[in-house]
VEXMAR-263369 format. One line per field, with one value per residue (C-alpha): chain; residue in three letters; x, y, z; residue number from 1. Coordinates in nm, 2 decimals, always signed. Example, Ala and Ser with C-alpha at 12.3 -4.5 7.8 and 13.67 -1.06 7.14 Angstrom:
// residues 2
chain = (A_A)
resn = (ALA_SER)
x = (+1.23_+1.37)
y = (-0.45_-0.11)
z = (+0.78_+0.71)
resi = (1_2)
//
This chain:
// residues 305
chain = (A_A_A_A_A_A_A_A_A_A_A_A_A_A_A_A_A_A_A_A_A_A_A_A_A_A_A_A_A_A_A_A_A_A_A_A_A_A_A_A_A_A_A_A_A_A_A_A_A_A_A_A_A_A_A_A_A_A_A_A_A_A_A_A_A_A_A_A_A_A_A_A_A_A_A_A_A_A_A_A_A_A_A_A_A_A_A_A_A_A_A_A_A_A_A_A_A_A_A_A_A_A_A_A_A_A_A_A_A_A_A_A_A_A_A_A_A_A_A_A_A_A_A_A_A_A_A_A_A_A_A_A_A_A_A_A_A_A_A_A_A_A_A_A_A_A_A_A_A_A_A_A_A_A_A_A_A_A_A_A_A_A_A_A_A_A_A_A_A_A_A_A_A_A_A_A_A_A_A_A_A_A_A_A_A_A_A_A_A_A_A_A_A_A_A_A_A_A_A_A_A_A_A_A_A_A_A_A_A_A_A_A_A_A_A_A_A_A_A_A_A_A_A_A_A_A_A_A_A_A_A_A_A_A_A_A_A_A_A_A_A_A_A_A_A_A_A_A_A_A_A_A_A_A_A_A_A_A_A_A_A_A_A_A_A_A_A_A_A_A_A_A_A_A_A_A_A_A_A_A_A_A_A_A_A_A_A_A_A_A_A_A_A_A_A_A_A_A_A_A_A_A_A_A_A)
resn = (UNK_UNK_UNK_UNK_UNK_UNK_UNK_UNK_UNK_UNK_UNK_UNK_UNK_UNK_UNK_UNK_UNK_UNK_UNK_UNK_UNK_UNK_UNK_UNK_UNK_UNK_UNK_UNK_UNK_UNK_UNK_UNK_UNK_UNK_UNK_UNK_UNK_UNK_UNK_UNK_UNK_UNK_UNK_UNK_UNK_UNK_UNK_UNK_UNK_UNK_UNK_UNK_UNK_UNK_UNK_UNK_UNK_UNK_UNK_UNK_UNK_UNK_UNK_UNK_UNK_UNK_UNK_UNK_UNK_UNK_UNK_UNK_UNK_UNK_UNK_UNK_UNK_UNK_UNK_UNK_UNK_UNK_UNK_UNK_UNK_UNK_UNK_UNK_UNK_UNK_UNK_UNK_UNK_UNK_UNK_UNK_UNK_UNK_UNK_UNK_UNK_UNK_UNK_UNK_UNK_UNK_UNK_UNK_UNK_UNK_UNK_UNK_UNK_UNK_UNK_UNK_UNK_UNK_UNK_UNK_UNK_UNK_UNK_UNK_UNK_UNK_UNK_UNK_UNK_UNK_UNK_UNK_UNK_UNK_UNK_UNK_UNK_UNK_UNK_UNK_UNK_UNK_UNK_UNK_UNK_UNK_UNK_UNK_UNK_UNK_UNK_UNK_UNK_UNK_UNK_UNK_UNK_UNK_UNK_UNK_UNK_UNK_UNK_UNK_UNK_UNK_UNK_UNK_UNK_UNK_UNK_UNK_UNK_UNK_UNK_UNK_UNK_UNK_UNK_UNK_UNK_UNK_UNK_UNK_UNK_UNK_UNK_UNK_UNK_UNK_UNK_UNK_UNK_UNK_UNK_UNK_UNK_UNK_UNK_UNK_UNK_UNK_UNK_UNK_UNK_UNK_UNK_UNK_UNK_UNK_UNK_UNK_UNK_UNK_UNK_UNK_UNK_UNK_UNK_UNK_UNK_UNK_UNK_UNK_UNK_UNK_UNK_UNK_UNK_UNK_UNK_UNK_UNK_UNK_UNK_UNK_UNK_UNK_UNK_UNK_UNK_UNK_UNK_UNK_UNK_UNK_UNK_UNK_UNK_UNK_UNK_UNK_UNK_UNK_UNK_UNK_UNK_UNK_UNK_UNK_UNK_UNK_UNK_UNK_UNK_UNK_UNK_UNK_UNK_UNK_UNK_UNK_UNK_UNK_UNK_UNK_UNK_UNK_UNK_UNK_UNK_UNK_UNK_UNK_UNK_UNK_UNK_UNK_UNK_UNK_UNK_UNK_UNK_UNK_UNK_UNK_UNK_UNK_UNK_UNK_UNK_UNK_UNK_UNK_UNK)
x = (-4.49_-4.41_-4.33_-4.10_-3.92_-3.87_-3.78_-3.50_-3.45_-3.05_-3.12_-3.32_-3.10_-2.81_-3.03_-3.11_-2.77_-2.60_-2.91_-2.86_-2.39_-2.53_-2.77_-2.51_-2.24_-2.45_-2.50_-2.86_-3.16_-3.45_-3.62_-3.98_-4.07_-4.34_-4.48_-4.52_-4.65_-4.94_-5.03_-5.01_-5.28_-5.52_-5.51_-5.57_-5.83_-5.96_-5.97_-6.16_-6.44_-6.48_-6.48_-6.72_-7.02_-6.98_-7.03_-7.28_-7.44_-7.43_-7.31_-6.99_-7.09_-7.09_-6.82_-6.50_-6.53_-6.38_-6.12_-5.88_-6.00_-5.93_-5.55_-5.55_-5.61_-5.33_-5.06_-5.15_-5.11_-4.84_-4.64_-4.74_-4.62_-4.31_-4.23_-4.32_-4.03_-3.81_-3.86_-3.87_-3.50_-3.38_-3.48_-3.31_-3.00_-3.03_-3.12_-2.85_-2.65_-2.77_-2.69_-2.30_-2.28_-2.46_-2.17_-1.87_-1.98_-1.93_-1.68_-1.48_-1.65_-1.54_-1.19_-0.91_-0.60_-0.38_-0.25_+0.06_+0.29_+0.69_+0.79_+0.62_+0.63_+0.45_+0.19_+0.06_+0.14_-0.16_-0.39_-0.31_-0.37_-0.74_-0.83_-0.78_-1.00_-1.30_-1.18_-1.22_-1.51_-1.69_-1.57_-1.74_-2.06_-2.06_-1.98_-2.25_-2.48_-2.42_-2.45_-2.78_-2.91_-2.83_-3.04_-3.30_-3.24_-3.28_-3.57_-3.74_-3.66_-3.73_-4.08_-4.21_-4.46_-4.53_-4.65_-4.80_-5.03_-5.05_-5.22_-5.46_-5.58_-5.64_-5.84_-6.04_-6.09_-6.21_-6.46_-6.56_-6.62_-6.83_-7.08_-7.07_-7.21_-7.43_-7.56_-7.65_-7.74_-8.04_-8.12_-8.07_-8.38_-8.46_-8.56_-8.26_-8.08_-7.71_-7.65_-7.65_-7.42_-7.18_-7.18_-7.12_-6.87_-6.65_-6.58_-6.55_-6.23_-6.09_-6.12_-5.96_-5.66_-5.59_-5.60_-5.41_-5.12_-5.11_-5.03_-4.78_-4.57_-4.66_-4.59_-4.25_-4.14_-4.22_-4.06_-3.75_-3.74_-3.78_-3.46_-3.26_-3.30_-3.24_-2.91_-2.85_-3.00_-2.77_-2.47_-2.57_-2.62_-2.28_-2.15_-2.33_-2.12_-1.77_-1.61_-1.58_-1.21_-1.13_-0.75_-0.78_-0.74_-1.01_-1.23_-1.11_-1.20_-1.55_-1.62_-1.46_-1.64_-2.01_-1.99_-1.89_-2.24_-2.42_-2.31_-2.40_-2.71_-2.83_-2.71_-2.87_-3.21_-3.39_-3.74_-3.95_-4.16_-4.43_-4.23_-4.21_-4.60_-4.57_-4.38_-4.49_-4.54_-4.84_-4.98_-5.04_-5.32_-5.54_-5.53_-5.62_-5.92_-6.00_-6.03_-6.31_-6.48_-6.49_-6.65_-6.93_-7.04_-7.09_-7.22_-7.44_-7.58_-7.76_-7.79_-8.06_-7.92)
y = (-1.68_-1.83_-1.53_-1.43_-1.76_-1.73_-1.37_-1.43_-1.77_-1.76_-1.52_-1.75_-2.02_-1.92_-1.75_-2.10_-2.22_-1.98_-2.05_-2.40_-2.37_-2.17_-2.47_-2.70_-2.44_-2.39_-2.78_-2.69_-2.94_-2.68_-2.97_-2.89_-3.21_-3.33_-3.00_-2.91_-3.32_-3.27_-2.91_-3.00_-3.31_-3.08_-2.86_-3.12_-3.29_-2.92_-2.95_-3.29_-3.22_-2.84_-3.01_-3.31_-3.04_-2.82_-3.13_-3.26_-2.89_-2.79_-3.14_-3.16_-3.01_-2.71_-2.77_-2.86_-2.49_-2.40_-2.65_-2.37_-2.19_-2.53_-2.55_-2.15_-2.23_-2.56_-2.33_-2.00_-2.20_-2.39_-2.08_-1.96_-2.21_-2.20_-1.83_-1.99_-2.23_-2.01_-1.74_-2.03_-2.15_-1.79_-1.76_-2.03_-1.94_-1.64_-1.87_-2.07_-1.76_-1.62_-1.93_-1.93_-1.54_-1.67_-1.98_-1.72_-1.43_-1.63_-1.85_-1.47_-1.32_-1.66_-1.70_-1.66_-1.51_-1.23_-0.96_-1.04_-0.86_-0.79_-1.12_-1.43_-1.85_-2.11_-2.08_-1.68_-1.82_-2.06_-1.83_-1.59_-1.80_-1.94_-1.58_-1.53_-1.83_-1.63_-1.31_-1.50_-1.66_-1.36_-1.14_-1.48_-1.41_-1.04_-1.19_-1.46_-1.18_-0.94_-1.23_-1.32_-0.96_-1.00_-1.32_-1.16_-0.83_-1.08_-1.24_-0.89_-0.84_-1.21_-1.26_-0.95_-0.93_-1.25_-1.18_-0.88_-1.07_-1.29_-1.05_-0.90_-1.24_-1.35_-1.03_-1.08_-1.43_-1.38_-1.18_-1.35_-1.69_-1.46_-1.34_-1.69_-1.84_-1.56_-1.57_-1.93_-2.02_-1.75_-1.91_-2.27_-2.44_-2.46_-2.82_-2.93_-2.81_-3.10_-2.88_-2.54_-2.71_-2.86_-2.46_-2.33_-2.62_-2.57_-2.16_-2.18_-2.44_-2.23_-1.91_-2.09_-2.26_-1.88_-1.73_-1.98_-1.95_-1.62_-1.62_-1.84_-1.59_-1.30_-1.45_-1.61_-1.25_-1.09_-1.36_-1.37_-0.96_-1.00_-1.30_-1.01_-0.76_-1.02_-0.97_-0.67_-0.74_-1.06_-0.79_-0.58_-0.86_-0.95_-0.57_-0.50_-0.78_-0.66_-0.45_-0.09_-0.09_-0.32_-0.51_-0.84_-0.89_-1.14_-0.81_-0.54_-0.81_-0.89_-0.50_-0.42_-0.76_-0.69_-0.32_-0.41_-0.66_-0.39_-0.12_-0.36_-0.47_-0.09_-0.01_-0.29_-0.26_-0.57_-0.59_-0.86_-0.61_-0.63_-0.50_-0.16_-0.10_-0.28_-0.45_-0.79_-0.91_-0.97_-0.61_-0.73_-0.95_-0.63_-0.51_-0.82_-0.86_-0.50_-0.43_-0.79_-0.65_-0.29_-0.47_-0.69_-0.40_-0.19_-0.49_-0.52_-0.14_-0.26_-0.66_-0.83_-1.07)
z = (-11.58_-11.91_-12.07_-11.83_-11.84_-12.19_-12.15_-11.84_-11.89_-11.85_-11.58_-11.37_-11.46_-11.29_-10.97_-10.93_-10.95_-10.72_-10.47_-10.52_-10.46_-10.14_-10.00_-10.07_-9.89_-9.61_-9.55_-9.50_-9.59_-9.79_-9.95_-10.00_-10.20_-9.95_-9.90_-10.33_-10.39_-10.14_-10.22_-10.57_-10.48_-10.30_-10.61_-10.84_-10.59_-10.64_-10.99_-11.01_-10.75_-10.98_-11.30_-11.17_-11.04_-11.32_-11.59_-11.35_-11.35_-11.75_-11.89_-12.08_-12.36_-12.20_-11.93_-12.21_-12.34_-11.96_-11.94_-12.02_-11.65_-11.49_-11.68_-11.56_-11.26_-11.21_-11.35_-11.15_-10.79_-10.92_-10.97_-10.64_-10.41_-10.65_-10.55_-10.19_-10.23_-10.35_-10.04_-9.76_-9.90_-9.88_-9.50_-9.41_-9.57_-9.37_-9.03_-9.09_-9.16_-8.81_-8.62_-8.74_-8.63_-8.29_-8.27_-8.40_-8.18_-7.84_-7.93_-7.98_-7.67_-7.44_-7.61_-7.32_-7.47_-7.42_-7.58_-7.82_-7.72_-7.89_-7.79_-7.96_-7.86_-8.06_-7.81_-7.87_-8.25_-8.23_-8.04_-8.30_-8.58_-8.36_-8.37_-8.77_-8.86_-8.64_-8.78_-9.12_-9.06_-8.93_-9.23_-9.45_-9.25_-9.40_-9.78_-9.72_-9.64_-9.93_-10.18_-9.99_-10.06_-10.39_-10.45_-10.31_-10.54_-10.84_-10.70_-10.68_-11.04_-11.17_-10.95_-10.89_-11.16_-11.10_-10.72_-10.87_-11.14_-10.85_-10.62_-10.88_-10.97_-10.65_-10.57_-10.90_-10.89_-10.50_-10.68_-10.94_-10.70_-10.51_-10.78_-10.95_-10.63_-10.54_-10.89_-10.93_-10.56_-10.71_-11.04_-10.93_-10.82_-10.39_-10.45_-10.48_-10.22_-10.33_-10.60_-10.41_-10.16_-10.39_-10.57_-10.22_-10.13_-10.48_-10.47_-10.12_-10.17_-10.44_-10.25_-9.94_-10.15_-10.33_-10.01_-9.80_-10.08_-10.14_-9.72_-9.75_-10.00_-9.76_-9.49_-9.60_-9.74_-9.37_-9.20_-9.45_-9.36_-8.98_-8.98_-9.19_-8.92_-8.68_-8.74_-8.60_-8.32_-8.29_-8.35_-8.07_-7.80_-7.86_-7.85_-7.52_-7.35_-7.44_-7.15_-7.16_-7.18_-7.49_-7.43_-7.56_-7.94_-7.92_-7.86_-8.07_-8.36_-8.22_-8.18_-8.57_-8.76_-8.58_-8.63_-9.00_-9.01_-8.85_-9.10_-9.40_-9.26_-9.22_-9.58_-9.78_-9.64_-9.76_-9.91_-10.10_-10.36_-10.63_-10.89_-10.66_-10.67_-10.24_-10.05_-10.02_-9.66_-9.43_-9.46_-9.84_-9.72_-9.56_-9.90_-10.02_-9.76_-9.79_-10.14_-10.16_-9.87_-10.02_-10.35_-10.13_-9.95_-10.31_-10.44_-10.19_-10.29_-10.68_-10.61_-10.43_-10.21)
resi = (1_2_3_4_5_6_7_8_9_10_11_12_13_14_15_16_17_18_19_20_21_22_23_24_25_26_27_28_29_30_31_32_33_34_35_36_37_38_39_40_41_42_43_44_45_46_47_48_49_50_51_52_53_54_55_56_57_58_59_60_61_62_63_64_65_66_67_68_69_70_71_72_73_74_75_76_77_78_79_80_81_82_83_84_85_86_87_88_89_90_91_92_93_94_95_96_97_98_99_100_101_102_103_104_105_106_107_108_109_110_111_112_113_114_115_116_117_118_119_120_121_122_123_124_125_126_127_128_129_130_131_132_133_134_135_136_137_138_139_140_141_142_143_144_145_146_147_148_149_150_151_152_153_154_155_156_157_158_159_160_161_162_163_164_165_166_167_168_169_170_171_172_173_174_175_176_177_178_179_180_181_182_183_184_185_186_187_188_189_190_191_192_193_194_195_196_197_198_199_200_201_202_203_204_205_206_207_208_209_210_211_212_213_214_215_216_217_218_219_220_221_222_223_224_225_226_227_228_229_230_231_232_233_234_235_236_237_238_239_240_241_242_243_244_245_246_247_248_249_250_251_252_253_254_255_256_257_258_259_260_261_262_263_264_265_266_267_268_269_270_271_272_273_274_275_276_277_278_279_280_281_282_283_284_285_286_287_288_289_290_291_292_293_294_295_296_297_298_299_300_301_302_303_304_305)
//
């Protein structure tokens, strides 16, 4: 994470500004302060009840030669619910995005006008001028959602490593947590059963916090795809309800702006990816699960249990 900060740092500075002009263009609200103050507490509540068993385990002697894990571990989840942020702003940009084609769409479909013909008053002159601001604002949908694509295109180049590193680690360290407490829970004494508990009770709230953050980024990716296609869907709902027989201008401009979306939608086909090696959504987490429960049941072969 650091290094790629110091290696796109002018690139993520302005993919944070131009995320940050669209927020304030859409009029949306995509703080996440609450949400990143009390994660960030559990994970340091995390941090203190780890660090208090293991001093209370091997004494501090031993314990300050793995305050680097702990610091390893601070900035590894802190980066994770970053890239968490960063995907739940971009759906709502695209929600928000939605609900104006929703609110443009039928305002078009409803709009009672006729044709204009030869002969022009003042009044066809306002109905025509009602039907360029939706003809505008429809064509602003389309722009809005091309410069959304490309956010997400430079996420995909900023983060992906990042969620790729991200995966790996959470796979190894799910491992490692595994072993460690299988390991100790041997050698530590039966008498006392407080510190086999407190063993049990720390990897199992690490494995839980990396799993349960990892899901949110998956999860946030699939649902960021699944608003994208919505789209199109939204298009077609609104196409199914024009007549047969276009005559209204109101209706040849609904039928050319949604087919427009529709064709853009279909060519920029949107993805979250882990720097191409998969795409990141909730099918991630099978592999996740699948490759610890591969290991366990291997493991299982040599160790006595």
């Amino acid at each position: 994470a650091i290094i790629s900060v110091l290696i796109n740092g002018e690139k993520l500075k302005l993919f944070l500004h131009d995320l940050y002009e669209m927020m304030n263009k859409f009029q949306i609200d995509c703080s996440l302060k609450k949400l990143f103050i009390i994660t960030e507490i559990f994970i340091v509540s995390n941090l203190i009840l780890d660090g208090a068993f293991w001093i209370a385990t091997v004494g501090i002697y031993i314990f300050k030669y793995y305050i680097g894990r702990s610091l390893y571990f601070f900035i590894y989840t802190t980066v994770i619910l970053l890239l968490f942020c960063i995907v739940s702003i971009l759906k709502k940009l695209i929600k928000k995005l939605n609900s104006n084609l929703k609110t443009t769409s039928l305002n078009l479909l409803n709009f009672k006008a006729v044709s204009v013909g030869n002969h022009v008053n003042h009044t066809e002159l306002k109905l025509e001028n009602i039907l360029a601001v939706y003809q505008r604002d429809l064509r602003e949908i389309r722009r809005n959602q091309f410069v959304i694509y490309e956010s997400i295109s430079v996420y995909n180049k900023l983060f992906g490593y990042q969620i790729l590193f991200a995966t790996i680690v959470a796979i190894i360290y799910t491992l490692d947590l595994l072993m460690l407490c299988l390991t100790f829970s041997k050698n530590m004494c039966m008498d006392n059963p407080q510190q086999i508990l407190g063993l049990i009770t720390v990897c199992f709230l690490w494995m839980i916090t990396i799993f349960v953050l990892i899901s949110l980024v998956a999860y946030a990716c699939d649902r960021t795809v699944s608003e994208y296609e919505r789209t199109i869907l939204i298009c077609y709902k609104y196409l199914n309800q024009l007549p047969i027989s276009l005559k209204r201008d109101n209706e040849f401009i609904l039928q050319n702006e949604l087919l427009a979306i529709i064709e853009q939608t279909n060519r920029l086909q949107l993805k979250f990816t882990a720097a191409g090696f998969f795409n990141v959504d909730v099918t991630m987490l099978g592999f996740i699960f699948g490759s610890v429960t591969s290991y366990i049941i291997v493991a299982m072969q040599f160790i006595e249990i």
